[in-house]
N, C-alpha and C positions, 0 to 999 in steps of 0.2 A: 234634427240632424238629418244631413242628405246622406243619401248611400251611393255612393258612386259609382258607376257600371265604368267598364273603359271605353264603351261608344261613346257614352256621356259626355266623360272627360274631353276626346277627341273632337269629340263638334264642339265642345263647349271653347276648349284652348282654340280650337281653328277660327272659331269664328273671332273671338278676340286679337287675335293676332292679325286677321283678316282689317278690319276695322282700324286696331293701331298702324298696323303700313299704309292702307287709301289714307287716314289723315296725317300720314307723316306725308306723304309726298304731295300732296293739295298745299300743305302747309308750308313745305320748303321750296315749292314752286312759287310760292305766293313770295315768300321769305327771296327769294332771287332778283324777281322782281322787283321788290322794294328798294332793293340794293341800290339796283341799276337804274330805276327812276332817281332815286337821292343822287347818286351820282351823276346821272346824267343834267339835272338840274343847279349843280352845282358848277361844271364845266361851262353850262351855256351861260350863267349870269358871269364865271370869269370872262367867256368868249365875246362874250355881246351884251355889255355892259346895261342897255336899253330894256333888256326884258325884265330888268329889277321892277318898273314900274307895271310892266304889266301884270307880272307872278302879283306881286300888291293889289290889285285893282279886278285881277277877274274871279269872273265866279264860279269858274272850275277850269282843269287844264288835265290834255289826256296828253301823258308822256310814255313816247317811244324810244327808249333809249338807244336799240339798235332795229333798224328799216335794211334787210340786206334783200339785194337786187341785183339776178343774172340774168344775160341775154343773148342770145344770137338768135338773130330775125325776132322767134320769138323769146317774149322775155315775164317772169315775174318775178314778184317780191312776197316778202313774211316779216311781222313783225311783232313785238307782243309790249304791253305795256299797263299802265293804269288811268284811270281815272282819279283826281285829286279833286276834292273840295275842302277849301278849308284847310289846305295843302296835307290833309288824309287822304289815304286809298278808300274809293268806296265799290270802285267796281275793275275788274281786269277787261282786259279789251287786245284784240290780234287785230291787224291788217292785214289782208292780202290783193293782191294786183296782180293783173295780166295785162302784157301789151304786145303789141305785135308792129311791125315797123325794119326799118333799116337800121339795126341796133347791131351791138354787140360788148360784153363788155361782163363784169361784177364791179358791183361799190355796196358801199353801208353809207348812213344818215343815222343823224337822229333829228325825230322831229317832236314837239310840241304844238298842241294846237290849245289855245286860249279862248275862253267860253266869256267873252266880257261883259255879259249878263245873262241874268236868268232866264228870258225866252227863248236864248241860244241855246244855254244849256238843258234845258229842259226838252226841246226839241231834240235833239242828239241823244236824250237818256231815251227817250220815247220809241223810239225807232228798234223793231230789233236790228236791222244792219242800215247802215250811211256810208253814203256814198258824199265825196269831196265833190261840189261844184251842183249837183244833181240834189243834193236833200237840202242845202244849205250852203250860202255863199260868203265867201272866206277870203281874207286876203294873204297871199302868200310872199315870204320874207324870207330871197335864199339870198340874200347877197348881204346874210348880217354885217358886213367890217360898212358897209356904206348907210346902213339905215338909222335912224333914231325915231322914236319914237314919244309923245309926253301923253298928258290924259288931255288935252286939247288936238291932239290927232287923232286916237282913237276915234272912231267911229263906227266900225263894222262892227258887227257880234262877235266873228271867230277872226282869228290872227295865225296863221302856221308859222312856224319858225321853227326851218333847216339850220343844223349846225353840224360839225367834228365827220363832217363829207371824207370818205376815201376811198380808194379804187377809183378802177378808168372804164367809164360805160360814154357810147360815142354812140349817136347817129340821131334818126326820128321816128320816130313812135308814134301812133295813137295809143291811151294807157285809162285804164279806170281800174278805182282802189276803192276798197271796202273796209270800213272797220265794224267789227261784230263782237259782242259781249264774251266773253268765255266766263265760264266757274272755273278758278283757282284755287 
């Protein structure tokens, strides 16, 4: 039998309590995320009917469900999403970007990018931060209502695919984006 003093008690509940809120809130962070990946992956196979073959065919896919971007002169963006294999979450992942230019403007994206095999993707998991264009080269797909795609085009490793664009950002930029692991 323990005897219990009331500093006891009080470290003993604080710390417990301590412990169950950090993993309530990792959890429902993670929990949010998930959401908005499913959903977001949902919209784009309605929207752009072509990425059914690729979702099938790659070997991992890191989904941004919302990319938001404001600017005047200078500008950046934030974004947060997952990593899928297997179409599971295996890892969470943010972008961020700075650009600077004759800009002005807010929008949101959401983008996907497509691992269509394992040297890509494993290159990408490797890295603590990647950068688009700079660590790994990738073909970029904003103008979904015009493109198709089969597994006889396929060719690159990675495929980005912009979709569900809104807001008004106008002008030219020079821009670099980083995507970096986070714990969720």
């Amino acid at each position: 039998m323990t005897n219990w003093t009331r500093r006891g008690f009080i470290v003993t509940a604080g710390a417990s309590l301590t412990s169950a809120c950090s993993g309530g809130t990792e959890s429902n962070a993670r929990f949010k995320i998930d959401s908005s990946v499913e959903a977001a992956l949902r919209q784009m196979q309605a929207e752009v009917p072509f990425t059914t073959s690729l979702v099938d065919n790659a070997a991992g896919m890191l989904v941004m469900p919302k990319i938001t971007k404001g600017s005047f002169i200078f500008g950046g963006s934030y974004g947060e999403g997952s990593l899928l294999v297997g179409n599971a979450p295996v890892d969470y992942y943010n972008t961020v970007a700075g650009s600077w230019g004759l800009q002005a403007g807010v929008s949101q994206v959401a983008q996907v990018l497509f691992f269509m095999d394992q040297n890509a993707l494993q290159k990408f998991r490797s890295k603590s931060g990647w950068t688009l264009g700079a660590d790994l080269e990738y073909t970029l797909i904003d103008k979904a209502d015009s493109a198709s795609m089969d597994t006889n085009t396929v060719r690159n490793g990675v495929y980005s695919v912009v979709f569900d664009q809104s807001g008004v950002l106008v002008g030219i930029s020079l821009e670099g984006s980083k995507y970096n692991r986070v714990i969720r």
